[in-house]
PyMOL commands that place a pseudoatom at each C-alpha (Angstrom):
pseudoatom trace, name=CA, resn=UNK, resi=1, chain=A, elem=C, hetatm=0, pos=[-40.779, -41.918, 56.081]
pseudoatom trace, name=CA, resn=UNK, resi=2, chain=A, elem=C, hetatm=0, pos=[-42.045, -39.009, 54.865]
pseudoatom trace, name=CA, resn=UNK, resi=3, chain=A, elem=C, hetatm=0, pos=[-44.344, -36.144, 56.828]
pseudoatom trace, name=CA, resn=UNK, resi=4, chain=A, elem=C, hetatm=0, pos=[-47.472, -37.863, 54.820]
pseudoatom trace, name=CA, resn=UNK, resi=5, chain=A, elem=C, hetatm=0, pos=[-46.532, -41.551, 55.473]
pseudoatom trace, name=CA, resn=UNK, resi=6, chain=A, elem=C, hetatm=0, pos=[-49.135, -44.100, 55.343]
pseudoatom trace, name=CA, resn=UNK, resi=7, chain=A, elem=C, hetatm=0, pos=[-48.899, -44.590, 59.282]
pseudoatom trace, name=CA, resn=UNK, resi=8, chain=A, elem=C, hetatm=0, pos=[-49.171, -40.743, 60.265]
pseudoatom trace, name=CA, resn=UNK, resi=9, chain=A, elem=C, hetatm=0, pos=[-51.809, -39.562, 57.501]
pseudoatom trace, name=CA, resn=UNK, resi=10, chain=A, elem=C, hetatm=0, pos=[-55.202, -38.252, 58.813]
pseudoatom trace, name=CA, resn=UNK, resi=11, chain=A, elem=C, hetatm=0, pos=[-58.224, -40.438, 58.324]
pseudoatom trace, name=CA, resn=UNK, resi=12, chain=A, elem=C, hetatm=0, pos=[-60.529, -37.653, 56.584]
pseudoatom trace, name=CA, resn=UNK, resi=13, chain=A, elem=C, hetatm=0, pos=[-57.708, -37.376, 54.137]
pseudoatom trace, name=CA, resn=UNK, resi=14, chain=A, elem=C, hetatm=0, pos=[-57.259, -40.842, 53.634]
pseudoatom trace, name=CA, resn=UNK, resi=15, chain=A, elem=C, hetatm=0, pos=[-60.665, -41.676, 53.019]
pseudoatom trace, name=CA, resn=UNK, resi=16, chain=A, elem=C, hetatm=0, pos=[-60.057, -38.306, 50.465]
pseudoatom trace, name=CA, resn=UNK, resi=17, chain=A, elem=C, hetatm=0, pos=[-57.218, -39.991, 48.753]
pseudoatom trace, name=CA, resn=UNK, resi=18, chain=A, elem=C, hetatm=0, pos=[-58.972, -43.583, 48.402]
pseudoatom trace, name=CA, resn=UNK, resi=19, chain=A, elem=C, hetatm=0, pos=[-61.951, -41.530, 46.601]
pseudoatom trace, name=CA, resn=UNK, resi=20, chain=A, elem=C, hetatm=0, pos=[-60.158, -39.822, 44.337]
pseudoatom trace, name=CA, resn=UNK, resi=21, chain=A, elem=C, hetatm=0, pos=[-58.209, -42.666, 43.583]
pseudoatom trace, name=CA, resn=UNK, resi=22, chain=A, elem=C, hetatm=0, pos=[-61.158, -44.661, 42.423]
pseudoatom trace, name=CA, resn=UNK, resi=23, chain=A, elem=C, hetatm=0, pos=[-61.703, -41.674, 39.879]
pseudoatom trace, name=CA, resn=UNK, resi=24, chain=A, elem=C, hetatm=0, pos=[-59.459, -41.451, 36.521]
pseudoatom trace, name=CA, resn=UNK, resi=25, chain=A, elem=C, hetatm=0, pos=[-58.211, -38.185, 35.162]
pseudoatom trace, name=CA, resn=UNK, resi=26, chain=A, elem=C, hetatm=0, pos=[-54.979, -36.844, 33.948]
pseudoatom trace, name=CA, resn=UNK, resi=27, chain=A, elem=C, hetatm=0, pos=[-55.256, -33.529, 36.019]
pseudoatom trace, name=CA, resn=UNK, resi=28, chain=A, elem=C, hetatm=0, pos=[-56.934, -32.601, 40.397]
pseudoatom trace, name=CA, resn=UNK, resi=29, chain=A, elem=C, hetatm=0, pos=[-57.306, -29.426, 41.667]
pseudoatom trace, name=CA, resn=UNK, resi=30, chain=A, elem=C, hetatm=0, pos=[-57.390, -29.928, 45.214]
pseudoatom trace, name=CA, resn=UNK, resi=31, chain=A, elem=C, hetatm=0, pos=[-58.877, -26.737, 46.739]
pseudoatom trace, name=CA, resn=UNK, resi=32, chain=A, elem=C, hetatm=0, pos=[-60.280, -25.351, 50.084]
pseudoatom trace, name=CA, resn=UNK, resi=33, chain=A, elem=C, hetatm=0, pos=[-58.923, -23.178, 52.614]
pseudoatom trace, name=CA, resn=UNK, resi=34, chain=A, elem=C, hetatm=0, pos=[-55.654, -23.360, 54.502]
pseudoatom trace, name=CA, resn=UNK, resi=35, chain=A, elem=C, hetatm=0, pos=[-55.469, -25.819, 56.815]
pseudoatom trace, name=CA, resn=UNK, resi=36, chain=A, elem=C, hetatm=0, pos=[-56.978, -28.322, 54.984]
pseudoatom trace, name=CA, resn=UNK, resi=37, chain=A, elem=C, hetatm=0, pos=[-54.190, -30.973, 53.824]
pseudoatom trace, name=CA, resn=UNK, resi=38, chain=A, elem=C, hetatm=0, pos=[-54.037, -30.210, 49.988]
pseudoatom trace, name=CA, resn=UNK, resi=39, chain=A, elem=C, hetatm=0, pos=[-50.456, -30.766, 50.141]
pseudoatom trace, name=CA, resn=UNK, resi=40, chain=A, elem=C, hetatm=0, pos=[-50.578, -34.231, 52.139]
pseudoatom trace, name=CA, resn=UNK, resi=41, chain=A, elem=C, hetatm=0, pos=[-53.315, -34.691, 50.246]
pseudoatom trace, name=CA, resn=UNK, resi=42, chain=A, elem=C, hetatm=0, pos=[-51.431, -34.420, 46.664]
pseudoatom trace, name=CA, resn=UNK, resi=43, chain=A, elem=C, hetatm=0, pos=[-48.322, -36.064, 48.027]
pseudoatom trace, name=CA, resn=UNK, resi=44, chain=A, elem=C, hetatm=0, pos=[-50.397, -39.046, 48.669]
pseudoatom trace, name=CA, resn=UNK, resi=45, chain=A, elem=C, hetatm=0, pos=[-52.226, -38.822, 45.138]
pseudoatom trace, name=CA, resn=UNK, resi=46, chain=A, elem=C, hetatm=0, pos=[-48.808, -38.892, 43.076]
pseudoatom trace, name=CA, resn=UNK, resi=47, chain=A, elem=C, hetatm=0, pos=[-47.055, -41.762, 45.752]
pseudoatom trace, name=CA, resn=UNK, resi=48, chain=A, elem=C, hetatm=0, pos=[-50.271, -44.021, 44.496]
pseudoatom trace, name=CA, resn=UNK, resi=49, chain=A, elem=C, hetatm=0, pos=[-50.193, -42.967, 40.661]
pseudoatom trace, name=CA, resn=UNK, resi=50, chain=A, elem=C, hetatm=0, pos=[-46.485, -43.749, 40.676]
pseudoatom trace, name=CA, resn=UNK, resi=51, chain=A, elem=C, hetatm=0, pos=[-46.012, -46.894, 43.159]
pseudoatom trace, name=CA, resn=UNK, resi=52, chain=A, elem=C, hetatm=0, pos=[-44.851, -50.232, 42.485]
pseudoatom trace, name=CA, resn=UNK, resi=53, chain=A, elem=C, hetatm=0, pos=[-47.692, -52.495, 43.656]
pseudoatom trace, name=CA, resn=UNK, resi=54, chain=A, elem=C, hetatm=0, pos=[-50.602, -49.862, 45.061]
pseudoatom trace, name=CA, resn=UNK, resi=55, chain=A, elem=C, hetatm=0, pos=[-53.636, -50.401, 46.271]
pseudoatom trace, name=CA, resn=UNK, resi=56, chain=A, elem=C, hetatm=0, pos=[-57.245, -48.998, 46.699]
pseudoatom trace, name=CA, resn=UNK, resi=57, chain=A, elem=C, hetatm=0, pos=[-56.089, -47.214, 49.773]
pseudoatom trace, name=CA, resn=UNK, resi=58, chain=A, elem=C, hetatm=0, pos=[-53.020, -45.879, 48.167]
pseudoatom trace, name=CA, resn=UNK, resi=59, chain=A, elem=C, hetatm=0, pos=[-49.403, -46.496, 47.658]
pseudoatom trace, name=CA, resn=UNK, resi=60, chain=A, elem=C, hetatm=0, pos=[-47.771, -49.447, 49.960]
pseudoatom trace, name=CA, resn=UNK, resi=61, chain=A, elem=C, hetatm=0, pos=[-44.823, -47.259, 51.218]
pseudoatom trace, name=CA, resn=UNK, resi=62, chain=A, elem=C, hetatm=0, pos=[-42.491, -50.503, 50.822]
pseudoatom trace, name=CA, resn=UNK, resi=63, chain=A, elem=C, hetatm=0, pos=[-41.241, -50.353, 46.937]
pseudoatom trace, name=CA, resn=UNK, resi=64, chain=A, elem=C, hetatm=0, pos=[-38.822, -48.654, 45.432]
pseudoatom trace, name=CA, resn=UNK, resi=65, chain=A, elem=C, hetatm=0, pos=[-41.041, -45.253, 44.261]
pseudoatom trace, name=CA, resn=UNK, resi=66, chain=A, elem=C, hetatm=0, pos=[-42.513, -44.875, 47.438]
pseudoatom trace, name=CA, resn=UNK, resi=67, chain=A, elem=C, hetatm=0, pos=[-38.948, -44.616, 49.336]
pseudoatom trace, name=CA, resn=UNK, resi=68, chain=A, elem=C, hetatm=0, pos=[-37.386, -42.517, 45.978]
pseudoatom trace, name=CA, resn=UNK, resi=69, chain=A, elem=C, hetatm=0, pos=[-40.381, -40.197, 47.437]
pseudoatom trace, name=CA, resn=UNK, resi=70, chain=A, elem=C, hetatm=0, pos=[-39.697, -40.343, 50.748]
pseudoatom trace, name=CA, resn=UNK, resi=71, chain=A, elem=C, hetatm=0, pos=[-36.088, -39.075, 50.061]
pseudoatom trace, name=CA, resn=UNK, resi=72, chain=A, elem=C, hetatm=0, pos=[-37.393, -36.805, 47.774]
pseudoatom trace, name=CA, resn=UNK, resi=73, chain=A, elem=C, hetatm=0, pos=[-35.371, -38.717, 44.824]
pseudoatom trace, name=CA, resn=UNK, resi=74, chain=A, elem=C, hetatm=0, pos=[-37.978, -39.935, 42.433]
pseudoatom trace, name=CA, resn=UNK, resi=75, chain=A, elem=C, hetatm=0, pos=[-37.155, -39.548, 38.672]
pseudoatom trace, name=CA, resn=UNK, resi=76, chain=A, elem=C, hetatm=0, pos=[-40.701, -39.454, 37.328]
pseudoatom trace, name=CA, resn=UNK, resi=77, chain=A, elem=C, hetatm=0, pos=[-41.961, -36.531, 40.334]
pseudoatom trace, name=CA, resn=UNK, resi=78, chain=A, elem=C, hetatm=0, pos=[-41.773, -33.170, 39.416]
pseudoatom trace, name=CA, resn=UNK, resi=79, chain=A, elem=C, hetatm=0, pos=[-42.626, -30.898, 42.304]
pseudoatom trace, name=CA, resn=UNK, resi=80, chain=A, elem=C, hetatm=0, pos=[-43.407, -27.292, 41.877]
pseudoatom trace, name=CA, resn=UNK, resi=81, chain=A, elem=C, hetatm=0, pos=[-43.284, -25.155, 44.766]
pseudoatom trace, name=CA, resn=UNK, resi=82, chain=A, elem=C, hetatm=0, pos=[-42.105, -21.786, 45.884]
pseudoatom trace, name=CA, resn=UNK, resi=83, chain=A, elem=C, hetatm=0, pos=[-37.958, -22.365, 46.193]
pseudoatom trace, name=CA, resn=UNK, resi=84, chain=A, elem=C, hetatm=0, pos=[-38.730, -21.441, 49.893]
pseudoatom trace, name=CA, resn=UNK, resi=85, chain=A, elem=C, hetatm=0, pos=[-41.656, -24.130, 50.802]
pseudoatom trace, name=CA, resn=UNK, resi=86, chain=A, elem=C, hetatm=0, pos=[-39.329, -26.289, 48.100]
pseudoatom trace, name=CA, resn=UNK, resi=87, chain=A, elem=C, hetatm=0, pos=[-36.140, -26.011, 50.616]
pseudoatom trace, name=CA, resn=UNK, resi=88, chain=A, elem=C, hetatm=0, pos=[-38.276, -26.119, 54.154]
pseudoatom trace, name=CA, resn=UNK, resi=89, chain=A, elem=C, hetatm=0, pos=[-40.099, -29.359, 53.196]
pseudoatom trace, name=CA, resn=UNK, resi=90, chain=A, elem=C, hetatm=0, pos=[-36.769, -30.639, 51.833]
pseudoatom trace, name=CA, resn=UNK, resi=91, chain=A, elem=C, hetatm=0, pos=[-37.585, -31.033, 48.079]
pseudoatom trace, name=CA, resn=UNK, resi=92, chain=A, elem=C, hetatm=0, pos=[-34.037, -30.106, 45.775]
pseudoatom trace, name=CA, resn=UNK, resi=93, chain=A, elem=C, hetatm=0, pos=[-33.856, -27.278, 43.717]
pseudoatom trace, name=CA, resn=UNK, resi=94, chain=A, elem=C, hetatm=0, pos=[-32.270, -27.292, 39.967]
pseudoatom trace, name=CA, resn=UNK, resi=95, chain=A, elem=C, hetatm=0, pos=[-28.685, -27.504, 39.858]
pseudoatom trace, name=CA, resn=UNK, resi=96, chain=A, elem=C, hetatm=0, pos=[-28.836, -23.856, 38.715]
pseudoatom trace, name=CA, resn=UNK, resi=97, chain=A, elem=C, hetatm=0, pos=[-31.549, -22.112, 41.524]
pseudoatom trace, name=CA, resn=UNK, resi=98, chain=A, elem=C, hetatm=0, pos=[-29.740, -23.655, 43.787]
pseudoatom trace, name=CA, resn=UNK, resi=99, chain=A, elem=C, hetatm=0, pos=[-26.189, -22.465, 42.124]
pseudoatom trace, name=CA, resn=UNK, resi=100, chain=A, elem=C, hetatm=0, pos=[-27.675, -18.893, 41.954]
pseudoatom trace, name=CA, resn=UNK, resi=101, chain=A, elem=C, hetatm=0, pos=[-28.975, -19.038, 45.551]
pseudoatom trace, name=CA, resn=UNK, resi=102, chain=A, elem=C, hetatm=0, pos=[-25.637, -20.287, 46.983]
pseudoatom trace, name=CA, resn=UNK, resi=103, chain=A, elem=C, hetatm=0, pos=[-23.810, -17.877, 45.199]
pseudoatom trace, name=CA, resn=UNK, resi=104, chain=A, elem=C, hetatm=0, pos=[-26.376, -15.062, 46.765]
pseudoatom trace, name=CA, resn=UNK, resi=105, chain=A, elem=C, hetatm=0, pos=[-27.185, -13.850, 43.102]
pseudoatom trace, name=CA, resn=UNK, resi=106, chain=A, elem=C, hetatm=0, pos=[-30.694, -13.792, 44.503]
pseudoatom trace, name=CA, resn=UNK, resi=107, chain=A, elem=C, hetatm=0, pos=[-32.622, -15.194, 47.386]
pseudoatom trace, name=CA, resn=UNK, resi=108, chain=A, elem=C, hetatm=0, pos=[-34.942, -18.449, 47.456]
pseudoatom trace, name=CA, resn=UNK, resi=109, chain=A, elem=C, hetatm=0, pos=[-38.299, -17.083, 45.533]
pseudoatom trace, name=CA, resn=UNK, resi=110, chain=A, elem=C, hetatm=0, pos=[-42.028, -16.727, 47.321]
pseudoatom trace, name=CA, resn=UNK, resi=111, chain=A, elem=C, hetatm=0, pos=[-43.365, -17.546, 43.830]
pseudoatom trace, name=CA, resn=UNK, resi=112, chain=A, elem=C, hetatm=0, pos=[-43.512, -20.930, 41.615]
pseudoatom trace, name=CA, resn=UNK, resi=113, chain=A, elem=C, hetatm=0, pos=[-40.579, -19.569, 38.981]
pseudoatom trace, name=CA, resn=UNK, resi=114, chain=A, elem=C, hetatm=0, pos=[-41.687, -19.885, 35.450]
pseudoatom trace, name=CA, resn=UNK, resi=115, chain=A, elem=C, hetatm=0, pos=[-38.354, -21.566, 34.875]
pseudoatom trace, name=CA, resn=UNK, resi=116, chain=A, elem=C, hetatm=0, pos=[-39.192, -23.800, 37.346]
pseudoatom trace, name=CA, resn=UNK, resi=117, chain=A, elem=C, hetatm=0, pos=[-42.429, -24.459, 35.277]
pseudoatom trace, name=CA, resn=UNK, resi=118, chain=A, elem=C, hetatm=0, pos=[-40.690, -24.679, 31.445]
pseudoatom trace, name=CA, resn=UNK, resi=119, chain=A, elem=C, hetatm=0, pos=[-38.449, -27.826, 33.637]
pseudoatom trace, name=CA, resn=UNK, resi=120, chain=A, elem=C, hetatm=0, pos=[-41.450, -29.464, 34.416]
pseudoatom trace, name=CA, resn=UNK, resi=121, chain=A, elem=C, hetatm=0, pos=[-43.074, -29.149, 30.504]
pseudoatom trace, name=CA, resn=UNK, resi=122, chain=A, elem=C, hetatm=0, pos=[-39.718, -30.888, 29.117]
pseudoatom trace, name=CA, resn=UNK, resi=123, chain=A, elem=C, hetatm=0, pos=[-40.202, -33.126, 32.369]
pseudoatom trace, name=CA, resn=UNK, resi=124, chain=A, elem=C, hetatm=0, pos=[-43.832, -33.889, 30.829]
pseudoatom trace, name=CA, resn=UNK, resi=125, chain=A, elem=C, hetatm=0, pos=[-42.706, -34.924, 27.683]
pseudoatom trace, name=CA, resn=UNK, resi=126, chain=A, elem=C, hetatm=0, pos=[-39.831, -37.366, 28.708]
pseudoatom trace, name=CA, resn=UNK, resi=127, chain=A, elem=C, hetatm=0, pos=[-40.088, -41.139, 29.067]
pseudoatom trace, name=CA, resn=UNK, resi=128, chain=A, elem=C, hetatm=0, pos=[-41.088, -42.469, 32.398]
pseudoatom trace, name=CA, resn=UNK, resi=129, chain=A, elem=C, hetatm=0, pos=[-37.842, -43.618, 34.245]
pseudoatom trace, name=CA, resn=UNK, resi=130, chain=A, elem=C, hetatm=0, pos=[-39.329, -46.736, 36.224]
pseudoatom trace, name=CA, resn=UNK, resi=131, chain=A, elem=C, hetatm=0, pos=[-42.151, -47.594, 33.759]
pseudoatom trace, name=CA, resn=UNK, resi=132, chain=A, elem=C, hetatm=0, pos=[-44.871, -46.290, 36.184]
pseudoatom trace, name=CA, resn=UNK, resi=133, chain=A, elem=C, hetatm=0, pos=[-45.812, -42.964, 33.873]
pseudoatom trace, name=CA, resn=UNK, resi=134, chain=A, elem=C, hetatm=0, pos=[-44.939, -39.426, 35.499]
pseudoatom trace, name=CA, resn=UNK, resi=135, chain=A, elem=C, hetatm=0, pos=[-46.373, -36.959, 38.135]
pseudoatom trace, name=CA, resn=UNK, resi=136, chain=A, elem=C, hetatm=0, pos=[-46.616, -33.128, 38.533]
pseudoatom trace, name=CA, resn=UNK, resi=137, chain=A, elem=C, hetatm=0, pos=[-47.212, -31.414, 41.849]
pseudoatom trace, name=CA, resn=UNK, resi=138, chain=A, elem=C, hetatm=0, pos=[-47.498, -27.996, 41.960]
pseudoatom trace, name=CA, resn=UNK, resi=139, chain=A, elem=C, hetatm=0, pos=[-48.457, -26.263, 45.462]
pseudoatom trace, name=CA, resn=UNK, resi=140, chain=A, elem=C, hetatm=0, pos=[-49.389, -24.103, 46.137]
pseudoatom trace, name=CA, resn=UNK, resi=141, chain=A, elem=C, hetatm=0, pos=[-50.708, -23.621, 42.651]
pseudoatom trace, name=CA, resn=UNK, resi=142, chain=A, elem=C, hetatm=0, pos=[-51.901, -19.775, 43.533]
pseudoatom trace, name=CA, resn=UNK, resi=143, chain=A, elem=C, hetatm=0, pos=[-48.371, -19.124, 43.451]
pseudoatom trace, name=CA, resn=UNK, resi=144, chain=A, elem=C, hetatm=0, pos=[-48.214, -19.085, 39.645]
pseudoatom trace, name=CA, resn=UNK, resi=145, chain=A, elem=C, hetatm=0, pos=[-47.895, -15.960, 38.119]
pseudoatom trace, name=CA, resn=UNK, resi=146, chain=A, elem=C, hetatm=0, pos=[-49.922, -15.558, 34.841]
pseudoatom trace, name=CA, resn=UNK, resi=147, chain=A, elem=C, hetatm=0, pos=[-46.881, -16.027, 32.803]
pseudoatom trace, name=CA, resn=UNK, resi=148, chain=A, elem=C, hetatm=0, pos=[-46.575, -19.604, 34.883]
pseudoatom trace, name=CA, resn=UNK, resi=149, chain=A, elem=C, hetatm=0, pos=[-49.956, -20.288, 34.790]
pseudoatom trace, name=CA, resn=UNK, resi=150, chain=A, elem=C, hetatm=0, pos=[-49.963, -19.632, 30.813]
pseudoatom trace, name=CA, resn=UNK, resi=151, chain=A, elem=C, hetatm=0, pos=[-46.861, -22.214, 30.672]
pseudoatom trace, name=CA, resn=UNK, resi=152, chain=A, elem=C, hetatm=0, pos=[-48.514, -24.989, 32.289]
pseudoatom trace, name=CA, resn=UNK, resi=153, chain=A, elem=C, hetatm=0, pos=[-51.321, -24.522, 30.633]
pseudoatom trace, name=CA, resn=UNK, resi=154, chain=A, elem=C, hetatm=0, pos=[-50.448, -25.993, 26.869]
pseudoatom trace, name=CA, resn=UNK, resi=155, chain=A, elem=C, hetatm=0, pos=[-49.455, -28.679, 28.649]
pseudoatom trace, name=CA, resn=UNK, resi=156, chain=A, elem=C, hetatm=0, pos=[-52.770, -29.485, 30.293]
pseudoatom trace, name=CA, resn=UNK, resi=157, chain=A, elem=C, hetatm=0, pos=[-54.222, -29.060, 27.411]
pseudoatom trace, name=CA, resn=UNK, resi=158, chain=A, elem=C, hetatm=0, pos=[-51.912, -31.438, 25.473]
pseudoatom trace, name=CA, resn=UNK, resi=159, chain=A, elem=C, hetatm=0, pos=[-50.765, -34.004, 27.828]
pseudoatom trace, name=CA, resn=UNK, resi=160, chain=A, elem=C, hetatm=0, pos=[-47.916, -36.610, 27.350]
pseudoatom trace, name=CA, resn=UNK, resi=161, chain=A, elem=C, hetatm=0, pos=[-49.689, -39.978, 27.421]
pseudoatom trace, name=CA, resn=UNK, resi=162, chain=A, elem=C, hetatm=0, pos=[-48.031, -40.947, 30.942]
pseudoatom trace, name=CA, resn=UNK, resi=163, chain=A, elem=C, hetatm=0, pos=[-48.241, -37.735, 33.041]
pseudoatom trace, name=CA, resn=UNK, resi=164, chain=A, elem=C, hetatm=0, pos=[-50.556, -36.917, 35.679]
pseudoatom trace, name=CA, resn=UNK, resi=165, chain=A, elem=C, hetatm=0, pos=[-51.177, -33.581, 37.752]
pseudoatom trace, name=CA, resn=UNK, resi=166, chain=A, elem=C, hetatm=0, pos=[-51.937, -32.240, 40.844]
pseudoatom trace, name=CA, resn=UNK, resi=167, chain=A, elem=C, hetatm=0, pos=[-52.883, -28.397, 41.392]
pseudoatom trace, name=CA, resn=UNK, resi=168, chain=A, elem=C, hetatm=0, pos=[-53.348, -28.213, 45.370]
pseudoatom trace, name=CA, resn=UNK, resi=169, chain=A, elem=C, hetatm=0, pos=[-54.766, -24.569, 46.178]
pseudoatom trace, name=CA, resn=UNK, resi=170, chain=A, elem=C, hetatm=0, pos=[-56.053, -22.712, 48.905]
pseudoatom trace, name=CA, resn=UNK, resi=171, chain=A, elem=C, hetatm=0, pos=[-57.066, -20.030, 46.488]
pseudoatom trace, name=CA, resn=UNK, resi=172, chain=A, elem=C, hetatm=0, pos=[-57.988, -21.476, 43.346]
pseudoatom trace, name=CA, resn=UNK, resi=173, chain=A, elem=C, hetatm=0, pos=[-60.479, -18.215, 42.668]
pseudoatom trace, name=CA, resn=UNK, resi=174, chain=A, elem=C, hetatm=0, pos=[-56.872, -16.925, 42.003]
pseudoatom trace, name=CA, resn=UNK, resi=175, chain=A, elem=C, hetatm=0, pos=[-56.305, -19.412, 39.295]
pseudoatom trace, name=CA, resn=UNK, resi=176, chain=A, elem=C, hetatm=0, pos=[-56.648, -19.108, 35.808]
pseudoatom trace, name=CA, resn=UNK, resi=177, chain=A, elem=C, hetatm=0, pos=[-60.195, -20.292, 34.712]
pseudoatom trace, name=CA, resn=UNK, resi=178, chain=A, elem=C, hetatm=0, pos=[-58.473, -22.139, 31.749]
pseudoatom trace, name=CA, resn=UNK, resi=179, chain=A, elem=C, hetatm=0, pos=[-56.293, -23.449, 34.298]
pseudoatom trace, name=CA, resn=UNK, resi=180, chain=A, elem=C, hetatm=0, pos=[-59.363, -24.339, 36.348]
pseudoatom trace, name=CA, resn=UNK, resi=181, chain=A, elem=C, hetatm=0, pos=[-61.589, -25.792, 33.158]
pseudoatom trace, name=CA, resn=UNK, resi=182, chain=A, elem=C, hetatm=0, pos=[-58.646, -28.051, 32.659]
pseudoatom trace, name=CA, resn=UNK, resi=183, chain=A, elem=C, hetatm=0, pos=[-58.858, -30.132, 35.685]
pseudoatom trace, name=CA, resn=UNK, resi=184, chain=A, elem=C, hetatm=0, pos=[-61.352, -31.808, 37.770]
pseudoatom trace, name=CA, resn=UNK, resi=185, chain=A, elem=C, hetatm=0, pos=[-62.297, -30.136, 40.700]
pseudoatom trace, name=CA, resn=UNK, resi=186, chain=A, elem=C, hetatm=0, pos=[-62.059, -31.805, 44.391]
pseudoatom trace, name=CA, resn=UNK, resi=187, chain=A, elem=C, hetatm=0, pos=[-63.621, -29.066, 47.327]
pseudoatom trace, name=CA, resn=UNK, resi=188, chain=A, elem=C, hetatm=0, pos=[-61.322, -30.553, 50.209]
pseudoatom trace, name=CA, resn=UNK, resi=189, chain=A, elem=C, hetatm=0, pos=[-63.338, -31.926, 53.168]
pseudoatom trace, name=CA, resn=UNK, resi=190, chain=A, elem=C, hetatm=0, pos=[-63.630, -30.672, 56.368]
pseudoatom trace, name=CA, resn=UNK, resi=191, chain=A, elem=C, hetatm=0, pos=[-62.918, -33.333, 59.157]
pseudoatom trace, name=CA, resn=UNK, resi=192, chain=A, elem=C, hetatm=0, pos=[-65.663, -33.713, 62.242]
pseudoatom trace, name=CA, resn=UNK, resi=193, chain=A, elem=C, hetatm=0, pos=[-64.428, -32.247, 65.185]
pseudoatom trace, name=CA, resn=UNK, resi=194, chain=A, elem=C, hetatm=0, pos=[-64.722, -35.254, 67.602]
pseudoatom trace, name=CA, resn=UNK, resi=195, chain=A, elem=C, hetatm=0, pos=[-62.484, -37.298, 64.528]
pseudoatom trace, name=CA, resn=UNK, resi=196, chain=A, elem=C, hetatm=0, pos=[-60.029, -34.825, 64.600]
pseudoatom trace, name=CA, resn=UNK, resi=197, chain=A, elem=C, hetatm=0, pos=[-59.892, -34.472, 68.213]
pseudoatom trace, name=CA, resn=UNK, resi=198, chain=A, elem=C, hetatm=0, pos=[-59.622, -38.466, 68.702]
pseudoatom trace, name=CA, resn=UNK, resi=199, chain=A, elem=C, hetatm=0, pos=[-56.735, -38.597, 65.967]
pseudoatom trace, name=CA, resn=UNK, resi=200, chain=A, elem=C, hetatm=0, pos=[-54.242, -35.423, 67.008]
pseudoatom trace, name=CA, resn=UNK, resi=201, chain=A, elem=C, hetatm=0, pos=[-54.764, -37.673, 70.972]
pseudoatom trace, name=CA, resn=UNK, resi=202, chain=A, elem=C, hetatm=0, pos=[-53.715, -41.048, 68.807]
pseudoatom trace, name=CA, resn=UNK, resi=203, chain=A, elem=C, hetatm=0, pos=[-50.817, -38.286, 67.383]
pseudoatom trace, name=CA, resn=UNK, resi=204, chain=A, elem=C, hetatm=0, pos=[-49.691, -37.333, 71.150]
pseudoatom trace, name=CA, resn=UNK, resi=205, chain=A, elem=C, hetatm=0, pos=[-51.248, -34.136, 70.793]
pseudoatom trace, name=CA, resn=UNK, resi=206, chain=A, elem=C, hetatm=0, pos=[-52.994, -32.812, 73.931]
pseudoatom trace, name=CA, resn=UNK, resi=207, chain=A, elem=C, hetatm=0, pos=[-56.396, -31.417, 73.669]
pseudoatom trace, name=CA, resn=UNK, resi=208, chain=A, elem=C, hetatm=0, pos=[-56.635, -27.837, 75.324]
pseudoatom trace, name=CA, resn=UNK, resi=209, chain=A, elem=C, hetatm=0, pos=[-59.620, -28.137, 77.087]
for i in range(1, 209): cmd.bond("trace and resi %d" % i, "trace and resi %d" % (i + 1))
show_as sticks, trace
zoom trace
């Protein structure tokens, strides 16, 4: 099971994810300082949008989808990352970054690659593999250069029928305002203290005080 299972996720961002859930839209910008979850939080938007049999709280984590996710697998996810967060959090690179970094013709990049980002636009436009539609993740979305940012862009504007995104930021001042204009907003929430406190003791996680 993956780092944002069902079992492990927090409660503020699971009472984050059944919200936005109950909203429609083809494109989220998750955004609010580091340290906030957008990436658990996205992961747990596109598990929903693509599983078998969800629910209001989410995806089940039983079907097929949810464990393609959890192996990082799924045909109809496109994740766009920086090839470095891409290879610590276990997500493949395309056969040819990852030919060109195991050949040391250059080392994993610190930015989303605008290749990476002309993948996921044919990605867009192909037929669903399981029937469920498509999903784009792309954290964190900052990491775009303007030449990136200018590639995803056409294809916000234009979406494929089936295809849904998430932009999870913890700049999103950095963003593009087209890019911006193009999605709906969500300001990620803060959790109380004493609910954060009670969950990391559920976790195992001492409290220092």
């Amino acid at each position: 099971m993956s780092g944002t299972s069902v079992v492990a996720l927090a409660p503020w961002i699971a009472a984050q994810r059944a919200t936005l859930l109950a909203q429609r839209g083809h494109a989220w910008l998750l955004q609010g300082p580091s340290g906030l979850g957008q990436y658990a939080l996205g992961l747990e938007l596109v598990r929903a949008w693509l599983c078998d049999a969800p629910g209001a709280q989410g995806a089940c984590g039983q079907c097929g989808s949810c464990h393609a996710i959890d192996v990082r697998t799924h045909a109809d996810l496109c994740v766009l990352m920086p090839e470095v967060q891409m290879l610590a959090l276990g997500w493949p690179l395309s056969e040819k970054a990852q030919a060109d970094i195991d050949d040391k013709k250059r080392k994993p990049s610190r930015e989303i690659r605008v290749e990476a980002m002309r993948d996921a636009v044919e990605f867009a436009q192909r037929t669903s593999a399981r029937g469920r539609g498509k999903a784009v993740l792309v954290y964190p979305a900052e990491q775009m250069n303007h030449v990136t940012a200018n590639a995803l862009l056409k294809t916000l504007e234009e979406p494929a029928g089936d295809v849904r995104f998430v932009l999870a930021s913890e700049a999103a001042h950095q963003l593009l305002p087209t890019i911006r204009s193009r999605c709906l907003g969500h300001a990620m929430v803060w959790p109380a203290e004493a609910e954060m406190l009670q969950w990391l003791v559920g976790q195992g996680v001492e409290s220092a005080a």
